[in-house]
N, C-alpha and C positions, 0 to 999 in steps of 0.2 A: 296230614296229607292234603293238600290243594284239591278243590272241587274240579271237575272234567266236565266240559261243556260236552253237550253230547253230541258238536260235529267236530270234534278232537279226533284225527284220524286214530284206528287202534293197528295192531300190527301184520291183520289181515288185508291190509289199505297199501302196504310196500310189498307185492308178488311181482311175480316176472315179468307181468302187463306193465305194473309202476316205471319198470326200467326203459320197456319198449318203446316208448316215444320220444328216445334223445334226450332223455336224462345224464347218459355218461358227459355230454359234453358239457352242461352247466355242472355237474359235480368235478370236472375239469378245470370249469374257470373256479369254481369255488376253493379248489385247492394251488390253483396258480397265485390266487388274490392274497391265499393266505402265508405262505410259501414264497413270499414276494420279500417278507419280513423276516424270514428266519424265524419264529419265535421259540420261545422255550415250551409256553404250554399254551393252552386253548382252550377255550369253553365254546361248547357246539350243542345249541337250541337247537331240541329236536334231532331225535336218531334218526329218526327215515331207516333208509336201507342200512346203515352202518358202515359202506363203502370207505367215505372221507375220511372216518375216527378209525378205519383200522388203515388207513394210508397212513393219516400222518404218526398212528404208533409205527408201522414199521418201519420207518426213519425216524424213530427218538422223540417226536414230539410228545410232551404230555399232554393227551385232552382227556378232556372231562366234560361229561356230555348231561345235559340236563334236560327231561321234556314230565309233562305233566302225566303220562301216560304209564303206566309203572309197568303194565306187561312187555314194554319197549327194553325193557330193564335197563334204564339211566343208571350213571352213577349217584347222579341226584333227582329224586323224585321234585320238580318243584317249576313252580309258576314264572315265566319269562318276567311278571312283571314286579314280583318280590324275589329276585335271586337270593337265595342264602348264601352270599358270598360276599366278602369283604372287598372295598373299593379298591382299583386297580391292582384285582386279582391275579386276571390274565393278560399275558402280552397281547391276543385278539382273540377274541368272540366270534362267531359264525352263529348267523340265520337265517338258514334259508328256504325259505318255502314253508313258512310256519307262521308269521305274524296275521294272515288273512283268515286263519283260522279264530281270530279274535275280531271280535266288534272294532271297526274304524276309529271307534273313538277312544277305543284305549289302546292305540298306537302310543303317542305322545310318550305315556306311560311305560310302554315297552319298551322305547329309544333312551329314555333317561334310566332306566335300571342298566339298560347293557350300556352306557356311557358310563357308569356309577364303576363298574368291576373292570372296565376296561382301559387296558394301559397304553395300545398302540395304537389299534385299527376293531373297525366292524367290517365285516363282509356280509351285507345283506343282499338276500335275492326276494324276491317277489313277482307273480304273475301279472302280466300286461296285455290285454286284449285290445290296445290297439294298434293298428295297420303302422307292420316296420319295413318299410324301405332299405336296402344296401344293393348296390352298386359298385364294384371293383374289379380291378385288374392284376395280374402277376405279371411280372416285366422282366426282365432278365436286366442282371446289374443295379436293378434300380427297387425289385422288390414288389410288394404288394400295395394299392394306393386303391381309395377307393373312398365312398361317401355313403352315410345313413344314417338314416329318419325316421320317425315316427308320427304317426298321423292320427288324429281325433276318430273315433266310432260313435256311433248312433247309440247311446242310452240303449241296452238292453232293457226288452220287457218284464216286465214282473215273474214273469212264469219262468223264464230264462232264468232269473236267478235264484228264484224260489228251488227250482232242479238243481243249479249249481249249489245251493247252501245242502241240499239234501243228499244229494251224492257226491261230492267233493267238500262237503265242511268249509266250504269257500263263503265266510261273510261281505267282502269283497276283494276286488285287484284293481290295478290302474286301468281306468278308463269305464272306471260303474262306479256307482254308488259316492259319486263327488270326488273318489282319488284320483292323483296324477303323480304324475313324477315330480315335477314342480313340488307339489306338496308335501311329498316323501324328503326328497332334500331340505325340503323348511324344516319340517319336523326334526329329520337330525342335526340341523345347524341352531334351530331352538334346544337341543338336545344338548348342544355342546359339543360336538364334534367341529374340527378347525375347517374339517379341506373334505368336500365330498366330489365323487364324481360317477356317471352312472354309464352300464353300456347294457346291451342285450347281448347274448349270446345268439349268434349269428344262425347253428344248426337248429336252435328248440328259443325262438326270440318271443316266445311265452314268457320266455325267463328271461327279467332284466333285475342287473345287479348294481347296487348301492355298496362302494367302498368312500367308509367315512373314517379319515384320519385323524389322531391327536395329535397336535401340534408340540 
């Protein structure tokens, strides 16, 4: 059994507070992102709530859900960054909301595991604490049209994040601790993914997601 860091969320961390702050609509894009593709089956880092894994079972998909956290009850006990699974496993992967729970610096290492079992697509989400802009309109006949951005924050202080590692298991997000998005995309195109592209989720834009394709 893989060792557990000890800000590895455990499954008193996903209660009805977890959901309360606009979580359904990022778990929304993350089944749209994947569900884009039709796939057969899935491999899904990290249960969380378990919402996603019993959606796409009850339209057929097969997933299979792996987190390091056994009281979660995964189908697979086991570490994002040694999956015990055979290369191009799965038609897409899903992760989200689970890589910041690890040191920054073994990203790298998490992208090329979930590159290694993955056949189609990754759906990755990740926290972003800096300033998102959107601006749009609904138009009749012509639709919704609109523009958004994201903007640099000031280096949180030490203490700031010292709290965030101790009560959210947060090692870091985009816009602390050296990441950005920029360097999220390098990582998965260093990774070996062909075509990345990233957006935030407009209701809860905490949450910006990384869809990186196999070519």
């Amino acid at each position: 059994m893989p060792s557990i860091d000890q800000h590895v969320p455990s499954a008193a961390h996903y209660d009805a507070q977890y959901l309360s702050h606009g979580r359904t609509y990022s778990i929304a894009a993350q089944l749209a992102s994947i569900m884009d593709l039709a796939p057969r089956n899935v491999l899904e880092v990290g249960v969380g709530t378990g919402i996603s894994a019993f959606s796409l079972r009850s339209i057929g998909v097969e997933v299979i859900t792996l987190d390091v956290q056994p009281e979660l009850a995964p189908d697979i006990i086991g570490d994002v960054r040694a999956i015990p699974r055979g290369d191009a496993s799965f038609d897409v992967a899903s992760c989200c909301q689970v890589l910041e729970h690890l040191p920054l610096t073994d990203l790298s290492a998490a992208l090329r595991e979930l590159r290694r079992v993955t056949r189609w697509r990754l759906v990755l989400s990740l926290p972003d604490i800096t300033r998102y802009c959107d601006c749009a309109l609904s138009l009749p006949l012509i639709g919704r049209r609109g523009v958004s951005f994201s903007l640099p924050v000031r280096e949180p202080s030490d203490a700031w994040k010292a709290e965030r590692l101790a009560t959210m298991g947060h090692y870091w997000e985009i816009g602390m601790n050296g990441a950005t998005a920029a360097g999220v995309t390098a990582a998965l195109r260093g990774a070996g993914f062909d075509a990345v592209r990233s957006f935030r989720v407009r209701e809860l834009s905490w949450h910006r997601f990384f869809i990186a394709d196999i070519a």
